[in-house]
C-alpha positions in Angstrom: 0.0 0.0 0.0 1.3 3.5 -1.0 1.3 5.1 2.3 1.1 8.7 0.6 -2.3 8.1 -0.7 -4.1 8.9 2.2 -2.5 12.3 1.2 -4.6 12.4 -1.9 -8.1 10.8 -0.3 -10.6 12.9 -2.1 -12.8 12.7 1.2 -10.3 14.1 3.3 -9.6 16.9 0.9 -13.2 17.7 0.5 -13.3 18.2 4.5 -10.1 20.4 4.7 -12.0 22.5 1.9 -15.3 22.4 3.9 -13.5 23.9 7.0 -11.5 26.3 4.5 -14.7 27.5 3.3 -16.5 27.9 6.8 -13.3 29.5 8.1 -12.3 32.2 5.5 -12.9 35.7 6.7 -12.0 38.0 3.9 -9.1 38.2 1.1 -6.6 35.3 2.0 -3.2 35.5 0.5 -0.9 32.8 0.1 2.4 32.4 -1.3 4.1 29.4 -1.8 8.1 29.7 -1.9 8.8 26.5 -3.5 8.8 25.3 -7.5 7.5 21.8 -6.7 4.6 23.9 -4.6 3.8 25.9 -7.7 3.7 22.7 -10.0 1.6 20.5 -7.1 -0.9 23.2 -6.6 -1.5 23.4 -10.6 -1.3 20.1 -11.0 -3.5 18.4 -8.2 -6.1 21.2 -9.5 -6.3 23.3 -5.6 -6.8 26.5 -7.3 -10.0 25.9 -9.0 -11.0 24.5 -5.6 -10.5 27.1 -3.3 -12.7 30.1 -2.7 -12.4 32.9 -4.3 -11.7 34.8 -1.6 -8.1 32.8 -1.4 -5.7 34.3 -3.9 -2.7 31.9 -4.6 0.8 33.9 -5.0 3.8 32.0 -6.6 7.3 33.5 -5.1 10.6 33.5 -6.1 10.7 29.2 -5.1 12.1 28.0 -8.4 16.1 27.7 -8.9 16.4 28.6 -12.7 13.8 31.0 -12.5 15.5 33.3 -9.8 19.2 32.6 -11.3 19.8 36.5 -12.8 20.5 37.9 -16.4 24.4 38.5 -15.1 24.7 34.8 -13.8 23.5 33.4 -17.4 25.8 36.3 -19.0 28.6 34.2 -16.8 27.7 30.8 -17.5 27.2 32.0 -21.4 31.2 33.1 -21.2 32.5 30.4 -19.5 31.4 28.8 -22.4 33.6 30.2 -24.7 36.3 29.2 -23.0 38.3 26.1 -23.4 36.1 23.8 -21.0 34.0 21.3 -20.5 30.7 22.6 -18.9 27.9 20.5 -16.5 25.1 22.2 -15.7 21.0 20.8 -15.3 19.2 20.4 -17.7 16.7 23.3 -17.4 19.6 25.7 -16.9 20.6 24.9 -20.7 17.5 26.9 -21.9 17.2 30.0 -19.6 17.9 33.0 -22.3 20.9 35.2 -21.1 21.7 38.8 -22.5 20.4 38.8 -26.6 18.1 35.8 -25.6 21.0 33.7 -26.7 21.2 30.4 -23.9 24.0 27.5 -22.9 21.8 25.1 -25.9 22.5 27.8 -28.7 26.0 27.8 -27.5 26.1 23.8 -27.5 24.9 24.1 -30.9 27.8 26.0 -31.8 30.3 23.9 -30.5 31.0 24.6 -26.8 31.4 20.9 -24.9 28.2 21.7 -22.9 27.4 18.3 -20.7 24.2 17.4 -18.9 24.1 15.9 -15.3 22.0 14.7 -12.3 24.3 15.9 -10.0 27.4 17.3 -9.2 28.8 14.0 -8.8 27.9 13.4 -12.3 30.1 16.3 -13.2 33.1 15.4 -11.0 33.1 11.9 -12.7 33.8 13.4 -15.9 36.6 15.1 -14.9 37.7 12.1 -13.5 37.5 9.9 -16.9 38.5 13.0 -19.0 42.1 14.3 -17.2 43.0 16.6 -19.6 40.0 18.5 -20.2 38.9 21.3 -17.2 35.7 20.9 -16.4 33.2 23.8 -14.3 29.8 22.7 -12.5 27.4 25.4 -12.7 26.6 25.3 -9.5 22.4 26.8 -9.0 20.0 25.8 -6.3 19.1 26.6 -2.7 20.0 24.8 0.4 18.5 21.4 -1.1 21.4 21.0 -3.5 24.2 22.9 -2.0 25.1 20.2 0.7 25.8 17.7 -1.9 27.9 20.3 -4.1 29.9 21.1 -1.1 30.5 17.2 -1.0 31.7 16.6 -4.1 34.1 19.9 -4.0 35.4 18.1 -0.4 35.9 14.8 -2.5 37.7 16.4 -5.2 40.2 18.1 -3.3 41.1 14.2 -1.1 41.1 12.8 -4.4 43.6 15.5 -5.5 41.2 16.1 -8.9 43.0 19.1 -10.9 40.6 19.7 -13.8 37.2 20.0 -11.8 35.5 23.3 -10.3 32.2 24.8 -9.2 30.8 28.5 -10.5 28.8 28.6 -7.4 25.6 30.7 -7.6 23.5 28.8 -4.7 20.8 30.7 -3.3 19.8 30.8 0.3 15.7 31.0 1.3 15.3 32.6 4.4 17.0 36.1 3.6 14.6 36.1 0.3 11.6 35.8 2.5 13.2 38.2 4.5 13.2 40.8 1.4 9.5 39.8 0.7 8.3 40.6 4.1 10.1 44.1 3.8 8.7 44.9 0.6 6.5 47.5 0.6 4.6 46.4 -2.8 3.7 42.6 -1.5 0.7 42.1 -0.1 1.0 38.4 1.4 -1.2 36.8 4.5 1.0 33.7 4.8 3.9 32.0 3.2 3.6 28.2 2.5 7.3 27.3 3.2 9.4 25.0 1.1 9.3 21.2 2.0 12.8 20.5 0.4 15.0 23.4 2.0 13.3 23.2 4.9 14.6 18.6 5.4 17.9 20.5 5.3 17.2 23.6 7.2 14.6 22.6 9.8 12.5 25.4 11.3 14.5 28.1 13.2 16.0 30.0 10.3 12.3 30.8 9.4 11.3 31.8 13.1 11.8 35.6 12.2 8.7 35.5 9.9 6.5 35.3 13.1 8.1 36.6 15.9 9.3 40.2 13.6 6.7 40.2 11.1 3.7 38.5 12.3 3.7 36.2 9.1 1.6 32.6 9.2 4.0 30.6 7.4 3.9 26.9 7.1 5.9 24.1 5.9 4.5 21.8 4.0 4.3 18.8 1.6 3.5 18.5 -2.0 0.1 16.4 -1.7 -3.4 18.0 -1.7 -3.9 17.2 1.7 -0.6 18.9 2.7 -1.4 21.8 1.2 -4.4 22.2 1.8 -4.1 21.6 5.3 -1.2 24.3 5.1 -3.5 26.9 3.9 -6.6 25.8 6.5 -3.7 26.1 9.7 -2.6 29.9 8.4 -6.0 31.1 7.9 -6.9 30.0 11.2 -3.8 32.0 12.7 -4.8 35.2 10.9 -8.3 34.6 12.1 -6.7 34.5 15.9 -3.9 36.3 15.9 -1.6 34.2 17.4 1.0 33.6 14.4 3.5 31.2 14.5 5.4 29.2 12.1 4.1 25.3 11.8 6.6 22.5 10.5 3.2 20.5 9.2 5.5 18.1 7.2 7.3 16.2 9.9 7.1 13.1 8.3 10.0 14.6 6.2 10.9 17.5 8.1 12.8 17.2 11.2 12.5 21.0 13.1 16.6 21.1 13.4 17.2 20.1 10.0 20.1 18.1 8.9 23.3 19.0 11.2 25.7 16.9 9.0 24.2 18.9 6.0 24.7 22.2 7.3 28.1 21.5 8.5 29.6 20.4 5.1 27.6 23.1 3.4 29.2 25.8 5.2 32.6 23.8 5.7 33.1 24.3 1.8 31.0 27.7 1.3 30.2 30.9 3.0 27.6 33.4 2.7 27.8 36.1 0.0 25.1 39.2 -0.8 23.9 37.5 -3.9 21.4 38.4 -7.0 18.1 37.7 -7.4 16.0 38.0 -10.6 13.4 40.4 -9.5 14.5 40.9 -5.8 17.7 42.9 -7.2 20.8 41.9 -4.1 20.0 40.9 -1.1 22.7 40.7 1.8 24.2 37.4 2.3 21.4 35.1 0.1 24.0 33.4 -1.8 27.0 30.5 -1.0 30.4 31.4 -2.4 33.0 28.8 -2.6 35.4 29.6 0.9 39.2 30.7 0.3 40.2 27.4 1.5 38.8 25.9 -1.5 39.6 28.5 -4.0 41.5 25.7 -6.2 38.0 24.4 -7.0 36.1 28.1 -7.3 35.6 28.5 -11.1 35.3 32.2 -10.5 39.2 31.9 -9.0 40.7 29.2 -11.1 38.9 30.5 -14.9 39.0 34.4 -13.8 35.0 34.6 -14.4 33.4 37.6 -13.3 29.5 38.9 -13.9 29.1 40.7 -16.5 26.9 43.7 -17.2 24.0 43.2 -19.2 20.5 44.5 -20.2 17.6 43.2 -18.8 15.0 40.9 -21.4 12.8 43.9 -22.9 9.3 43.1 -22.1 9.8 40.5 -19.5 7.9 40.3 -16.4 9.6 37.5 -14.8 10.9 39.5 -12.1 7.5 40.9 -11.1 5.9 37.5 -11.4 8.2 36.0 -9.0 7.5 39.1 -6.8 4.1 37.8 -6.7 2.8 41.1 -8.5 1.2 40.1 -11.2 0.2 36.9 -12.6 1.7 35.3 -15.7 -0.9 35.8 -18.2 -0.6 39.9 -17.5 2.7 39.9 -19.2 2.7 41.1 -22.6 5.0 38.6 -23.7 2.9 35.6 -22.4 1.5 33.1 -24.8 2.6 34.9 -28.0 6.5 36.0 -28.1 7.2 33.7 -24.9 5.8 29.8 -24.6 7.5 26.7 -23.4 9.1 25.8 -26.7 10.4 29.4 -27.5 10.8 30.6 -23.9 12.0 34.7 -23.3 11.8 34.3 -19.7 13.4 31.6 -17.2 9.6 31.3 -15.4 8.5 29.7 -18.8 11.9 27.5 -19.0 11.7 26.0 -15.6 9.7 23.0 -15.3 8.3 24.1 -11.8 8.3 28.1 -13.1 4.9 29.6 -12.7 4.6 30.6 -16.1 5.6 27.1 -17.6 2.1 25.9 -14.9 0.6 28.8 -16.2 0.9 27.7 -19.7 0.6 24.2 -19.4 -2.7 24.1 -17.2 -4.0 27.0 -19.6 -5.1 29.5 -16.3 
């Protein structure tokens, strides 16, 4: 028996949305701060569902989506340069400066590889010792411990030819810049299930105790979610905020220790970019001096450049929660799935990719 279909049970969803319904008092917003959120809630149908009092957000949750024009530019240069590069596979579609991306640049020649995992990437530089290979290193605190890992493993195994352009993200200080942003009009923040197994529940405790935020963490199932949204309408309704780890099945409050401790044995915090949220202090992992021999942006000399933003795109606002994809002007016509502009259309768990593909 598939223990996660009780998650799904049509009869226990239909009595969340009962109490939901009974329960609402007024405009309910609710952002969810997590790419696999955005695709679950699409998928599993929730927004039709909920009143329409409840207006579902998507923030700034997806990887790809966030990484900025001047990290692409970077990736897009590297490129040019005699190496081997190992990225994602979504990454290899974002459009950079000219709408020009890492596939176009494949297409032209560059030796552009695709990979699971950083491990994926370190093993190539281990079968291909004469070529220098660079992991473009995107994500949030989910992937990070495991890129840290494989930089540790490279330097025992005293592997020359492999490094890391690290532009990790980290959550909390972005939900930090949401909560301070006078143009975001949020009720409660459904918090990432991923990030938060590595994480646990403290670095989120400012949301409540400073800014009186429901926030939740929660899984990807329509029960989870909708029991999410049912416990942070009930703390607006009260007044007593606090933030709820309502995926403990997964989520242990203190996070993974060991995690944490290779993640920030190998990286420290940086001010990093953020498409839409422009820099925000010390949101980003940059590889520590101690491991410089394995920072691409040391060993290959690869700074950010400067480039104009996409004209017409609205990603930025869309994963500011402002407006929904289908109000940008590019939506549908210049920018779709298979001819993307914008990295929310490129992403697999980008808002405007759900948008489009569940025709809202």
């Amino acid at each position: 028996m598939n223990l996660l279909n009780k998650f799904k049970d049509p009869k226990l969803c239909l009595n969340i949305l009962a109490q939901i319904r009974a329960e609402i008092n007024g405009e309910f917003r609710f952002m969810e701060v997590c790419g696999t959120h955005t695709m679950a809630i699409f998928q599993s149908g929730i927004r039709t569902l909920l009143p329409e009092q409840i207006v579902h957000l998507s923030g700034p949750g997806c990887p790809v989506c966030v990484t900025h024009d001047r990290e692409i530019a970077a990736y897009l240069a590297l490129s040019e340069k005699d190496l081997v590069i190992a990225t994602f596979g979504d990454l290899i579609k974002v459009p950079g400066p000219g709408g020009r991306n890492l596939k176009m640049a494949q297409a032209e020649g560059a030796r552009i590889k695709v990979v699971y995992s950083a491990f994926d990437a370190l093993q190539i530089a281990l079968e291909n010792p004469d070529d220098k290979v660079v992991f473009l290193g995107v994500g949030f605190e989910t992937t990070a411990p495991t890129v840290a890992a494989v930089i540790r493993m490279a330097r025992e195994q005293g592997v020359g030819n492999f490094s890391v352009l690290s532009f990790h993200k980290l959550v909390p200080p972005a939900l930090k810049a949401l909560a301070t942003d006078q143009q975001i009009t949020v009720n409660g923040l459904l918090l990432p299930g991923h990030v938060s197994t590595i994480i646990g529940l403290e670095p989120y405790l400012f949301l409540a105790q400073e800014y009186k935020m429901p926030s939740v963490i929660g899984g990807f199932e329509p029960l989870d979610i909708l029991q999410a949204i049912l416990i942070m309408i009930r703390q607006k309704n009260q007044g007593q905020v606090e933030v709820v780890n309502n995926y403990k099945r997964v989520v242990s409050d203190k996070g993974n220790a060991r995690a944490m401790e290779i993640m920030y044995d190998v990286f420290v915090t940086c001010d990093a970019l953020w498409r839409g949220l422009g820099v925000i202090p010390d949101s980003g992992l940059a590889v520590r001096k101690q491991y410089q021999d394995f920072d691409a942006s040391v060993v290959h000399d690869q700074k950010l450049p400067q480039v104009e933003e996409i004209p017409g795109c609205k990603c930025g606002e869309v994963l500011k929660g402002l407006i929904s994809p289908d109000r940008c002007p590019l939506y549908g016509t210049r920018c779709t799935p298979a001819r993307p502009v914008g990295p929310c259309m490129v992403s697999t768990e980008g808002s405007c990719a759900a948008y489009y593909k569940y025709r809202l």
